[in-house]
NUGU-399361 format. One record per atom (N, C-alpha, C, O): atom name; x, y, z; residue number from 1. Coordinates in Angstrom, 3 decimals, always signed. Example, Ala and Ser with C-alpha at 12.3 -4.5 7.8 and 13.67 -1.06 7.14 Angstrom:
residues 2
{atom "N", {+13.190, -5.690, +7.800}, 1}
{atom "CA", {+12.300, -4.500, +7.800}, 1}
{atom "C", {+13.200, -3.300, +7.800}, 1}
{atom "O", {+14.236, -3.319, +8.465}, 1}
{atom "N", {+12.850, -2.250, +7.080}, 2}
{atom "CA", {+13.670, -1.060, +7.140}, 2}
{atom "C", {+12.900, +0.030, +7.870}, 2}
{atom "O", {+13.409, +1.138, +8.039}, 2}
***
This chain:
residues 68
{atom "N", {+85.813, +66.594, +187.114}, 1}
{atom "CA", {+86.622, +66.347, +185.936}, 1}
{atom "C", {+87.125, +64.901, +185.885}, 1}
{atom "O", {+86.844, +64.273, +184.864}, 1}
{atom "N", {+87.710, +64.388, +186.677}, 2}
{atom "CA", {+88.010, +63.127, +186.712}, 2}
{atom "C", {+87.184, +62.195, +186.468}, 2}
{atom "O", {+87.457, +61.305, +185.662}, 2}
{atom "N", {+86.197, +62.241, +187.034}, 3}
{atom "CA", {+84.957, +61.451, +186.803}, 3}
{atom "C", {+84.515, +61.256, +185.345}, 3}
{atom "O", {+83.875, +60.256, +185.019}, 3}
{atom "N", {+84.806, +62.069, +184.602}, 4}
{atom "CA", {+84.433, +61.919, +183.059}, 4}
{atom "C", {+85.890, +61.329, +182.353}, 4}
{atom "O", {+85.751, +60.481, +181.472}, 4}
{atom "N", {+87.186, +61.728, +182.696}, 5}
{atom "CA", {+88.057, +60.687, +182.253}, 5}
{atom "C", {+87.867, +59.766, +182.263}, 5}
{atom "O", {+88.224, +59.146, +181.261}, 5}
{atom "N", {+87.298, +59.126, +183.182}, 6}
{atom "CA", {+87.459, +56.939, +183.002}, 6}
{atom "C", {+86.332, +57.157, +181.788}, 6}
{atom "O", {+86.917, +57.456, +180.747}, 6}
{atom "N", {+84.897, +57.095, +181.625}, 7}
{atom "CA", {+84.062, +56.791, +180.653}, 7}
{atom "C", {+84.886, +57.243, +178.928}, 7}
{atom "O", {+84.741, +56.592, +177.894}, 7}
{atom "N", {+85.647, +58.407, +179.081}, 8}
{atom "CA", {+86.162, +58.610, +177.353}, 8}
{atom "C", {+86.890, +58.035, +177.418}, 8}
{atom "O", {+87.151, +57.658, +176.275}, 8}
{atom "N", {+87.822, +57.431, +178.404}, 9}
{atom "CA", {+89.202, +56.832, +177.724}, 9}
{atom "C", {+88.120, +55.136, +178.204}, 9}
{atom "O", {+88.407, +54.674, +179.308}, 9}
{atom "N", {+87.574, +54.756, +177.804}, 10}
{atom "CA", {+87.216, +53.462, +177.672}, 10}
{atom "C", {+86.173, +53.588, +176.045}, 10}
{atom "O", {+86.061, +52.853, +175.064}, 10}
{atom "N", {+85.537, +54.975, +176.465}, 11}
{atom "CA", {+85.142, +54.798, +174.911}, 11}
{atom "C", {+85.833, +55.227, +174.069}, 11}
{atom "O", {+85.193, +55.170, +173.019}, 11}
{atom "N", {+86.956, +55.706, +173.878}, 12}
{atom "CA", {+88.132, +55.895, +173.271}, 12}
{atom "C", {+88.756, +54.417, +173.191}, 12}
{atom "O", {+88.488, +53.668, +172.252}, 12}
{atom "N", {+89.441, +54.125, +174.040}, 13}
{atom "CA", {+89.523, +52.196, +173.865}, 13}
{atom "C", {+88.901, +51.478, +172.959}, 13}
{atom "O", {+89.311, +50.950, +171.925}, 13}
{atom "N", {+88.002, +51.510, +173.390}, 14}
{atom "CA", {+86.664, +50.598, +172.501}, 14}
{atom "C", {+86.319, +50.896, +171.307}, 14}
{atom "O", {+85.782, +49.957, +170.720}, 14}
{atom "N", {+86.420, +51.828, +170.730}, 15}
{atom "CA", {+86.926, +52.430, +169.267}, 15}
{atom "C", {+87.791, +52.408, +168.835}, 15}
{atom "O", {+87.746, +52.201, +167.623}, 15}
{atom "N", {+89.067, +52.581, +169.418}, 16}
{atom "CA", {+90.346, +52.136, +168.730}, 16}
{atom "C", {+89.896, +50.269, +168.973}, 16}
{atom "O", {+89.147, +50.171, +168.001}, 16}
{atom "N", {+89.893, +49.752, +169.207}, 17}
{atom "CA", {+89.735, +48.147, +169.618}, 17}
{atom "C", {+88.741, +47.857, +167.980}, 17}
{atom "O", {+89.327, +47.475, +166.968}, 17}
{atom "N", {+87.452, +48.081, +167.998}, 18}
{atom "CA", {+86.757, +48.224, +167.514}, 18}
{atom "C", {+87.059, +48.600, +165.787}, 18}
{atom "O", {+86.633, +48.035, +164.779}, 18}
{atom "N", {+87.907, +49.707, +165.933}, 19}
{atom "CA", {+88.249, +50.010, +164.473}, 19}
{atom "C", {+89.455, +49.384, +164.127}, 19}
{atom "O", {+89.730, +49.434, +162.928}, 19}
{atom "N", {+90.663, +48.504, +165.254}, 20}
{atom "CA", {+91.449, +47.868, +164.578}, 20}
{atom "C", {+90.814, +46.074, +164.087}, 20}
{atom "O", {+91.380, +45.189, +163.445}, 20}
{atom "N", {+89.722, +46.112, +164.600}, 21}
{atom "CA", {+89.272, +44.737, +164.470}, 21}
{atom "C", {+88.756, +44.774, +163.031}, 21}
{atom "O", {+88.735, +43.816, +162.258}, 21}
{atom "N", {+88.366, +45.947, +162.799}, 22}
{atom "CA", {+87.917, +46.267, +161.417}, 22}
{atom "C", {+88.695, +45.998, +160.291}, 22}
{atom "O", {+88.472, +45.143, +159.435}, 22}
{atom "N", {+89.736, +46.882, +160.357}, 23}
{atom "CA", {+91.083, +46.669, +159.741}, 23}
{atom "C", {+91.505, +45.285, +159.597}, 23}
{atom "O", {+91.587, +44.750, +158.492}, 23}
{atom "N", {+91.735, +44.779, +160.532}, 24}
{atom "CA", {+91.871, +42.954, +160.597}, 24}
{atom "C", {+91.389, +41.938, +159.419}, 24}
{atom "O", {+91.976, +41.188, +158.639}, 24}
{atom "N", {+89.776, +42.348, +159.720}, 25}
{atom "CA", {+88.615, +41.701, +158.683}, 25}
{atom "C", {+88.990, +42.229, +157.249}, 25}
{atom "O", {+88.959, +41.558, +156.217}, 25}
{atom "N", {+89.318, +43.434, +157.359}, 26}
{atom "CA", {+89.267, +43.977, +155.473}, 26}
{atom "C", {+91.108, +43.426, +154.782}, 26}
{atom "O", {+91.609, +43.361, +153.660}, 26}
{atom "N", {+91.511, +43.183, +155.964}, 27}
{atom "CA", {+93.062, +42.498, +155.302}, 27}
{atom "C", {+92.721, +41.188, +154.775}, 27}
{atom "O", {+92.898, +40.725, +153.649}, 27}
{atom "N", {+92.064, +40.554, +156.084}, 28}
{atom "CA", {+91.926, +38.840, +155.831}, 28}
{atom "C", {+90.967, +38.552, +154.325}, 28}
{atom "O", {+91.136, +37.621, +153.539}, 28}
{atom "N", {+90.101, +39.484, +154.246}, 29}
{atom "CA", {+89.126, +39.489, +153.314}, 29}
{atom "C", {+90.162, +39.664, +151.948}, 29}
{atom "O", {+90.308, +38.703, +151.192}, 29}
{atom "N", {+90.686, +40.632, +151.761}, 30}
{atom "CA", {+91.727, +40.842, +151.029}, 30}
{atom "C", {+92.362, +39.748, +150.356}, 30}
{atom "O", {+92.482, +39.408, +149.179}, 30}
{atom "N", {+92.771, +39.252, +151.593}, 31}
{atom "CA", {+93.540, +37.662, +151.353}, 31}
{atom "C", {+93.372, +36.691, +151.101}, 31}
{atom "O", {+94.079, +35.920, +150.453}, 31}
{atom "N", {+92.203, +36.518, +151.661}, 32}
{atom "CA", {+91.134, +35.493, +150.805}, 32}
{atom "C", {+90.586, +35.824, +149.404}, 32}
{atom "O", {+90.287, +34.889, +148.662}, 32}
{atom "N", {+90.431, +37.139, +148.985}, 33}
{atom "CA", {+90.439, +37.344, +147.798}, 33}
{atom "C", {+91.685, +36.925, +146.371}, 33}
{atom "O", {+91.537, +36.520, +145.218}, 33}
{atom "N", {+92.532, +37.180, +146.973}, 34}
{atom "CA", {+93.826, +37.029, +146.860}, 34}
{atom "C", {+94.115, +35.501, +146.139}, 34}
{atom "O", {+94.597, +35.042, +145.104}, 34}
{atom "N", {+93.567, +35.098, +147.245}, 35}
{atom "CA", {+93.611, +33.183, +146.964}, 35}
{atom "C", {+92.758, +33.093, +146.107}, 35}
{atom "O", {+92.982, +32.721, +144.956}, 35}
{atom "N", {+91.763, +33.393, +146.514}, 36}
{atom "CA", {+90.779, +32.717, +145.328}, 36}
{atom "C", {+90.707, +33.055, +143.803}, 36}
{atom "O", {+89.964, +32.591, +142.938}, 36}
{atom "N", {+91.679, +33.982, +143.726}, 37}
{atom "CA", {+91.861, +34.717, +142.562}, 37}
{atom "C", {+93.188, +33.845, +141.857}, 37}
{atom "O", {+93.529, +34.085, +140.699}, 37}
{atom "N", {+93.736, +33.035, +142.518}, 38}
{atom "CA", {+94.789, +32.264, +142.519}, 38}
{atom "C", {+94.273, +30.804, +142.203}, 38}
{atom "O", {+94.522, +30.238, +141.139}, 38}
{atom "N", {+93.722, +30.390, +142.962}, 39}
{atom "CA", {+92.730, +29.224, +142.891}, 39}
{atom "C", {+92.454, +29.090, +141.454}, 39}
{atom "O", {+92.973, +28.306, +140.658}, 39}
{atom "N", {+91.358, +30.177, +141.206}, 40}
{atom "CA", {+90.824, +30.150, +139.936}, 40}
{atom "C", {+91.834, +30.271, +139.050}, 40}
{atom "O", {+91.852, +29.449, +138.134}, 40}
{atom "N", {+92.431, +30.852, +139.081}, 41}
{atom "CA", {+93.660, +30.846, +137.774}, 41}
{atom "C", {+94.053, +29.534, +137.534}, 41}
{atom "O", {+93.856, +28.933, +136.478}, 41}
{atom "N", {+94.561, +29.132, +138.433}, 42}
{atom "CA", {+95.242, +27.647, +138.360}, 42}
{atom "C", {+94.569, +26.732, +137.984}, 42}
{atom "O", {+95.090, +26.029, +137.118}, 42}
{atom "N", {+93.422, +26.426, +138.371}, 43}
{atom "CA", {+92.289, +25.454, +138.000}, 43}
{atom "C", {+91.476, +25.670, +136.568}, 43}
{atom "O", {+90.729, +24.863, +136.014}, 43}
{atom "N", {+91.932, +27.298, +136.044}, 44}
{atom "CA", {+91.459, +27.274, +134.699}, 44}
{atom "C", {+92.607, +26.381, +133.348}, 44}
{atom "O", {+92.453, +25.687, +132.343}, 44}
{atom "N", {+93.760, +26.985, +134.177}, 45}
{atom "CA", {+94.769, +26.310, +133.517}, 45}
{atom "C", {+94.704, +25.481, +133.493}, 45}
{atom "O", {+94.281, +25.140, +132.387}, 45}
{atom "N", {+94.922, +24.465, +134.290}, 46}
{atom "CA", {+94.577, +23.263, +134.626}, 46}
{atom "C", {+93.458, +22.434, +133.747}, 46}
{atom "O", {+93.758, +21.517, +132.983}, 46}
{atom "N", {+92.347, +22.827, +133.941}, 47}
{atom "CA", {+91.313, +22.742, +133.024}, 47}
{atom "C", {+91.760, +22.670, +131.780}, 47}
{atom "O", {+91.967, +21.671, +131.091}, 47}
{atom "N", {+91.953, +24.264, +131.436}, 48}
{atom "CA", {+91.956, +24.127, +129.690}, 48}
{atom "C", {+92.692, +23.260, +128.811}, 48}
{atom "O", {+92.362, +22.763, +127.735}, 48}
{atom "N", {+94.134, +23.146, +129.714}, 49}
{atom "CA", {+95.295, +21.937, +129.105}, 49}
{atom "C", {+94.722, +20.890, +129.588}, 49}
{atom "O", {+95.389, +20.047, +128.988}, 49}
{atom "N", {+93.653, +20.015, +130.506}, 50}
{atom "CA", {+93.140, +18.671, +130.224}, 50}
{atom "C", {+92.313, +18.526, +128.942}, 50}
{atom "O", {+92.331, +17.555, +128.186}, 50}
{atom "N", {+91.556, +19.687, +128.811}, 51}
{atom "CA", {+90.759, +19.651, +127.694}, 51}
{atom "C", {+91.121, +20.001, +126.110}, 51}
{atom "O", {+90.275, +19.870, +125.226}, 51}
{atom "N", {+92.559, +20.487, +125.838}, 52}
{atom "CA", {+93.150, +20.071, +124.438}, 52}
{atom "C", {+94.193, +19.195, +124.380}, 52}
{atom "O", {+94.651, +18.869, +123.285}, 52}
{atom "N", {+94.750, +18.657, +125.668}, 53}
{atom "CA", {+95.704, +17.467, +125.507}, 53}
{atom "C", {+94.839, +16.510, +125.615}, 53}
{atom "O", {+94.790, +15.753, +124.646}, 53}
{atom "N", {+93.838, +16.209, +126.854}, 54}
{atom "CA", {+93.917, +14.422, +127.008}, 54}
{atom "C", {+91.937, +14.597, +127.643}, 54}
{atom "O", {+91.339, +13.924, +128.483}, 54}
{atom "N", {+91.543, +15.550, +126.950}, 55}
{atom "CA", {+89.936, +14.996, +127.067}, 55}
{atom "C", {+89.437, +13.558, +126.416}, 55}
{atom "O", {+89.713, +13.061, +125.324}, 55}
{atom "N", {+88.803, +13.191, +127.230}, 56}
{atom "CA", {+88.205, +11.858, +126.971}, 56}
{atom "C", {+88.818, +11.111, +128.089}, 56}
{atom "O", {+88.194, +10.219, +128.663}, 56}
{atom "N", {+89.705, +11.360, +128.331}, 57}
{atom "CA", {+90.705, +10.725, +129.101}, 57}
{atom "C", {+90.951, +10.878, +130.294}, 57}
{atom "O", {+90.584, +11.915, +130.847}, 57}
{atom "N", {+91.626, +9.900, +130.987}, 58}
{atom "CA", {+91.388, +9.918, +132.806}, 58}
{atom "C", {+92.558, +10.586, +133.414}, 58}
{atom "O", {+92.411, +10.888, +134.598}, 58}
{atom "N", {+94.026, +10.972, +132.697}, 59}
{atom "CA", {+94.537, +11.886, +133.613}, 59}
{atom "C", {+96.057, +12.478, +132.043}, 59}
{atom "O", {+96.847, +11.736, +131.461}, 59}
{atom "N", {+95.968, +13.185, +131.970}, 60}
{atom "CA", {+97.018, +13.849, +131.603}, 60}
{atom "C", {+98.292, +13.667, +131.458}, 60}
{atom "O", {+98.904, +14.412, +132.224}, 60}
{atom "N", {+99.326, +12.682, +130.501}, 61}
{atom "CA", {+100.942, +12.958, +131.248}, 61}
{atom "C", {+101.729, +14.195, +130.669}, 61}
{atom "O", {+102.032, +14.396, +129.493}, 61}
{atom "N", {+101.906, +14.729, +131.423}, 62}
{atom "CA", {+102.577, +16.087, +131.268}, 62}
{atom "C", {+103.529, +16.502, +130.569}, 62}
{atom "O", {+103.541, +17.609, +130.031}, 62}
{atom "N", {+104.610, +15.497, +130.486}, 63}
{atom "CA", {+105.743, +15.617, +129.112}, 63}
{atom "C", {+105.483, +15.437, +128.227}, 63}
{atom "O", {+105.917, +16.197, +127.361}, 63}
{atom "N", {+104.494, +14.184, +127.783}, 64}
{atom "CA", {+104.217, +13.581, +126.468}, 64}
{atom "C", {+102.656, +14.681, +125.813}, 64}
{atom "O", {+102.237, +14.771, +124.659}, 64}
{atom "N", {+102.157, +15.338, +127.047}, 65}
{atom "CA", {+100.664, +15.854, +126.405}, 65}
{atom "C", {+100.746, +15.206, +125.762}, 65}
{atom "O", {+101.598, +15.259, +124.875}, 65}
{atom "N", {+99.636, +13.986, +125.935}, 66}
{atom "CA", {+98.945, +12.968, +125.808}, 66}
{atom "C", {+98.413, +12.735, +127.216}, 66}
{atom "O", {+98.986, +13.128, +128.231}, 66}
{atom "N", {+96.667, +11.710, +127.172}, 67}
{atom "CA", {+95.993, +10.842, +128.003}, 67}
{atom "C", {+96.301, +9.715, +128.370}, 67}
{atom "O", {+97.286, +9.156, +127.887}, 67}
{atom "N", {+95.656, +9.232, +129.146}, 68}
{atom "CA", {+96.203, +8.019, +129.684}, 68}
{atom "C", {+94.803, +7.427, +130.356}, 68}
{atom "O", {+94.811, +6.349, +130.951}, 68}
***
């Protein structure tokens, strides 16, 4: 009997180990989703107000919307 305890409680280990590493990856993934979903927002904004205030133009001033 003993003899078969050490092998399950290591493959028991190694599955819990294994399935929290999992968990880990699908958070971080998450989070990186997260951002980039953020990213893009901002940079559309960003975008769209260069392109009806100050297209043509090299940078934006922000109070006046107007180019510069």
């Amino acid at each position: 009997m003993p003899d078969r305890i050490v092998p399950t409680v290591f493959l028991l280990a190694a599955f819990v180990a294994f399935a929290m590493h999992g968990c880990a990856k699908s958070r971080q993934d998450e989070d990186a989703r997260q951002l980039l979903a953020r990213v893009r927002t901002e940079f559309l904004h960003a975008w769209s107000n260069y392109e009806r205030y100050a297209w043509g133009q090299d940078a934006l001033r922000p109070l006046s919307k107007t180019g510069h």
